[in-house]
C-alpha positions, -999 to +999 in steps of 0.1 A: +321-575-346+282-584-344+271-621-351+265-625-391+232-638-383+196-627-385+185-609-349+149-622-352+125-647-335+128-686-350+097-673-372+096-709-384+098-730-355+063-746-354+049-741-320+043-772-292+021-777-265+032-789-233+050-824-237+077-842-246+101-840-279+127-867-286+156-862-307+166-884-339+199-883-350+197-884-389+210-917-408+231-912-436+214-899-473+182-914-481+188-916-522+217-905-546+206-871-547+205-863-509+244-863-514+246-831-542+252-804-518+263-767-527+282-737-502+304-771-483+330-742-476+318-731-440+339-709-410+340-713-377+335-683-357+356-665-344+351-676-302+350-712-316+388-706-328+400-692-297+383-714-273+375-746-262+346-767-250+339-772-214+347-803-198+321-831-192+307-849-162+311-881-156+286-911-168+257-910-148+218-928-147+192-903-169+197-866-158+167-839-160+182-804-166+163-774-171+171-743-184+162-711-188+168-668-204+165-637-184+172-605-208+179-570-191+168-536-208+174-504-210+154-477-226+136-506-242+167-520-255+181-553-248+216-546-231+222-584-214+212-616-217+219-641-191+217-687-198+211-705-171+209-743-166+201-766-129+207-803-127+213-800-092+227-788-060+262-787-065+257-800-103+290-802-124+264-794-154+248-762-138+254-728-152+251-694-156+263-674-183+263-636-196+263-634-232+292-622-251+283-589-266+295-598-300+265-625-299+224-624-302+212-610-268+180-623-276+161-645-251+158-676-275+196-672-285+201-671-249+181-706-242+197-724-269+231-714-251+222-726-224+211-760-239+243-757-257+262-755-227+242-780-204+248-805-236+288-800-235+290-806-197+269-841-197+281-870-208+281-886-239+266-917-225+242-902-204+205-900-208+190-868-212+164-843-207+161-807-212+134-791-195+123-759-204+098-733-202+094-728-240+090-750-271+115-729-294+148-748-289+131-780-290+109-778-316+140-762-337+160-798-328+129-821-336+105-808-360+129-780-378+161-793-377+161-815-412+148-788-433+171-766-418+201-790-427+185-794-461+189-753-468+223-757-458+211-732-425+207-700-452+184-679-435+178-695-398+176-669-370+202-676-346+218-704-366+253-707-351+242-716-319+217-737-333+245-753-354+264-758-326+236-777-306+229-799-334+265-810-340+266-818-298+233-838-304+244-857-330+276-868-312+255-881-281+256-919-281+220-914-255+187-903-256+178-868-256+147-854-248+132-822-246+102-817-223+082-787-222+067-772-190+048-739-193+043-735-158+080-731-150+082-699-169+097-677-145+103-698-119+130-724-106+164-727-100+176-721-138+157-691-142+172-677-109+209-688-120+197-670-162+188-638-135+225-644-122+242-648-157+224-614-167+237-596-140+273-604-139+297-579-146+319-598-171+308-620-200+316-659-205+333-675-235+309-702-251+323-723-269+298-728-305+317-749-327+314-783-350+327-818-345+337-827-379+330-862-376+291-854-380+290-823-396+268-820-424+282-792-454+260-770-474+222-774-485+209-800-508+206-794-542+174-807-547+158-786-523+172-754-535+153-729-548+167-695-570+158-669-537+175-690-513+209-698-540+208-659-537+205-653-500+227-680-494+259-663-518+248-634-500+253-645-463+287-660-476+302-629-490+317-599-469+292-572-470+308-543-487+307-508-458+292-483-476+297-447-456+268-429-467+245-463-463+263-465-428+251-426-420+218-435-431+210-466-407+227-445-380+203-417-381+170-440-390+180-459-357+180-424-338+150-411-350+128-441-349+144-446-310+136-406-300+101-407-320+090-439-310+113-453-282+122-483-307+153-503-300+155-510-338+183-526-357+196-525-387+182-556-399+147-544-386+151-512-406+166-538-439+133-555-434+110-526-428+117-512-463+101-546-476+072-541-458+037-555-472+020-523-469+045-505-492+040-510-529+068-523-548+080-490-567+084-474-531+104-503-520+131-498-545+128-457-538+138-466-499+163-493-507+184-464-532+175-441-505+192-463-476+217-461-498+221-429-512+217-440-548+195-416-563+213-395-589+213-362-575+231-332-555+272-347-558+267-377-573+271-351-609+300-329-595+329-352-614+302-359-642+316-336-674+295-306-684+269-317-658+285-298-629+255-275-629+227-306-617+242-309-581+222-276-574+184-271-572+170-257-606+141-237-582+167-221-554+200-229-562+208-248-532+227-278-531+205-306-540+199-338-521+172-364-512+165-341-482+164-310-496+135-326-522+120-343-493+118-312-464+135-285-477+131-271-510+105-239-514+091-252-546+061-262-549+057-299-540+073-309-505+054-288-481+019-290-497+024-323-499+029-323-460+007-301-450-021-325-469-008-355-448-010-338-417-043-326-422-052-359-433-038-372-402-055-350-382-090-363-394-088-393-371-054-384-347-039-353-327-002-360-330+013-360-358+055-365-357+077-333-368+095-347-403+128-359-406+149-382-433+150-405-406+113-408-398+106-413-436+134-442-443+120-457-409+083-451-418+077-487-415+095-492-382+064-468-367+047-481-332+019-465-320+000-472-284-030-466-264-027-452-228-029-489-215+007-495-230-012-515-263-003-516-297-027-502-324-017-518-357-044-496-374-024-462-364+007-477-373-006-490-407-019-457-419+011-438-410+033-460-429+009-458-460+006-421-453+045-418-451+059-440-475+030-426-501+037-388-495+074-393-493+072-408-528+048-390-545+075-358-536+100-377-553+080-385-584+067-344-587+104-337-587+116-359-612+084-348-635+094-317-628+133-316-640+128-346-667+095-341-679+089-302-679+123-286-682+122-275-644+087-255-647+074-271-610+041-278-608+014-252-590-002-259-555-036-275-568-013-300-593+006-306-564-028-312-540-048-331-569-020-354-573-016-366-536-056-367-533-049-395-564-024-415-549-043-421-513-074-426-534-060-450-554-043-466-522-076-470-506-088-491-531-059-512-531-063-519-497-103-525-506-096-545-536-072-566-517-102-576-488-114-598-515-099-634-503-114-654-532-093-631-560-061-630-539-064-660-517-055-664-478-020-654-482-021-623-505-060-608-488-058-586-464-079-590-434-113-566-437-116-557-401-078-541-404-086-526-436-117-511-424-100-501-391-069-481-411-093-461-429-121-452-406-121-417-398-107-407-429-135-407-453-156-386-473-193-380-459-185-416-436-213-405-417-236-411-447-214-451-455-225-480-437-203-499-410-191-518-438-185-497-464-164-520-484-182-535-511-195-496-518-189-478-545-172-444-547-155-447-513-132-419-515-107-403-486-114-371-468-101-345-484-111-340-522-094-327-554-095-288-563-111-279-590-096-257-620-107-222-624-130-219-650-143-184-669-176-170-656-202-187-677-223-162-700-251-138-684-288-157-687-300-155-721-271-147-742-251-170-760-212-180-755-187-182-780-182-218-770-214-235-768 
């Protein structure tokens, strides 16, 4: 069973420059209200059940440990993590240490292990300091750690190690301090023993659990907030297994690794389908979609008289998401296609063969140059250019059966309506350059927006570098015009004037 915590970086762990960090044991509640605290029920995991802690080294003058992660990959995929930690030659407190596979094999997981560890072996009354190469674990126990206590931990990357380390902190009776060294990155004893830890054949049992004489339950209820009351019920509650939403994760993580050679997750894809540069309305269309939510195909077979929706009203096949998507010979799917890859093709060669996996996973899209670098502009437009088509497919379909009694709209509706959404997405993304409107956080930067779209407009060569702030910027492929009847020979009057 996988770690019920987020797989991320400690995205809120304010960076350090090289120095020292003390840790401050907390003391007691400030006021009356610091005592109100919500979700007090908590669970140990399961290793901290079936194990105990390692045993400590006797009392000693102040000891310097350092520590360090090594990570191994395969395929671009994290497949071990190795903790190491040197006090000395011969140190009772040294250690190296293969992650369990049920835990984060991420390299700051891995470095709060082995501060974890190197804690548990030292004793009590023994001065410390923690020497490592990064600011992460210590600038999680300094600068983070109260308002992670306050939130009751809902939402912190790698929290039950972190946990863990804080309880061990807080039962020291010394100092402990964490010093920061950039220039041992890669180097030393303790990155040779993490090197070790990595490549051992079996794993080690870490002990993570929580002295109860100075644990602190569940997040203040002054601090709390609607969005995190949510997150945190939902963290606490047994996520239901869905089957098809299973199937679905399963074949986003295939095609995004064999398009893109992504390691993703499922909590990478989760988070993908929030992304900034999808609008709302699509969000919600890839969440039911994850899901397999969207009323169509068998979701009418044991419906009464409505047997007869599970198949397509244009070729009688069975219906599904796909089918609408990639499949179906009506008019809408592979204009709609056919527009983006043209589109595409303005400003890139390759463009990715189609699959339901590569549309849920639009967001999870990494493009790079021959130098191995990222190109956030490439990505960015394909994810607009995805997500967008993908949708507007949807939304022809559903106008389609619900709105026109299953007449399906001809090839220039079909084009004329995709030419509106990407023109209309354009100057969302121009509208939303403007950082006195939608202030720092909201704006996006000009220089991205302008990279995204460059190559991909109408008669660019006649717009100026900075075409933003123009009017009648408009993408490169325009609308079709309706037939019209041949207007009147010269000199003679129509019946319509």
């Amino acid at each position: 069973m996988a770690d019920d915590e987020d797989d991320g970086e400690l995205d809120e762990v304010e960076p350090a420059s090289e120095g020292e960090l003390t840790f401050r044991a907390r003391k007691g509640t400030k006021s009356l209200t610091d005592g109100f605290r919500i979700f007090t029920k908590t669970k140990l995991p399961a290793e901290a059940e079936d194990s105990a802690p390692p045993p400590r080294a006797d009392p000693e003058g102040p000891l310097t440990v350092s520590y360090a992660a090594h990570t191994i990959r395969s395929n671009g995929e994290i497949t071990s993590a190795g903790a190491g930690a040197w006090a000395g030659d011969d140190h009772p407190v040294n250690t190296e240490i293969k992650l369990p596979a049920q835990m984060i094999r991420s390299k700051q997981n891995a470095e709060a292990i082995a501060v974890l560890v190197a804690t548990q072996k030292t004793a009590l009354d023994t001065e410390l300091r923690l020497e490592g190469a990064r600011s992460s674990v210590g600038t999680a126990m300094t600068k983070n750690l109260e308002k992670w206590e306050d939130r009751g931990w809902i939402g912190v990357p790698n929290r039950t190690t972190l946990q863990s380390l804080s309880s061990e902190l807080h039962s020291r009776t010394a100092k402990t301090t964490f010093v920061i060294n950039e220039g041992s990155a890669g180097s030393g004893p303790a990155n040779t023993m993490s090197i070790t830890g990595a490549r051992k054949t079996e794993t080690d049992q870490i002990y993570r659990g929580i002295n109860p004489d100075n644990e602190l339950l569940g997040a203040k209820l002054s601090t709390m907030t609607q969005s995190l009351a949510y997150r945190g019920i939902k963290e606490r509650n047994e996520p239901v297994s869905r089957r098809a939403t299973d199937l679905n994760v399963k074949m986003v993580l295939e095609a995004v690794k064999e398009t893109f050679s992504l390691p993703a997750t499922p909590a990478s894809i989760w988070k993908s389908t929030r992304h900034k540069d999808i609008g709302r309305n699509i969000r919600n269309f890839l969440w039911k979609s994850m899901h397999s939510a969207h009323r169509v195909g068998k979701y009418w077979e044991h419906i009464p008289e409505c047997g007869d929706r599970m198949n397509c009203v244009h070729c009688g096949a069975e219906e599904s998401l796909q089918h609408i998507l990639l499949e179906c010979s009506s008019p809408g799917q592979s204009e709609v296609w056919e527009l983006a890859e043209k589109f595409w093709k303005q400003k890139y060669s390759e463009w990715p063969e189609m699959s339901m996996g590569l549309l849920l996973g639009s967001s999870l899209a990494v493009f790079k140059d021959e130098n191995g670098k990222p190109q956030p502009a490439k990505a960015r437009l394909y994810r607009i250019l995805v997500s967008e088509s993908t949708h507007v497919i949807w939304k022809l379909r559903c106008d389609s059966v619900i709105g026109r009694g299953g007449v399906p709209p001809t090839a220039n509706e079909v084009h004329n309506r995709w030419v509106k959404i990407i023109n209309g997405r354009l100057e969302i993304d121009i509208n939303l350059t403007n950082r006195l409107k939608y202030g720092k956080q909201h704006a996006i930067t000009p220089s991205l927006v302008l990279d995204t779209w460059r190559g991909t407009l109408h008669r660019e060569g006649e717009l100026p570098e900075d075409w933003l702030r123009e009017p009648g910027v408009l993408v490169g492929i325009a609308p079709l015009r309706s037939r019209r009847s041949p207007s009147p020979p010269s000199g003679r009057r129509g019946r319509n004037r």
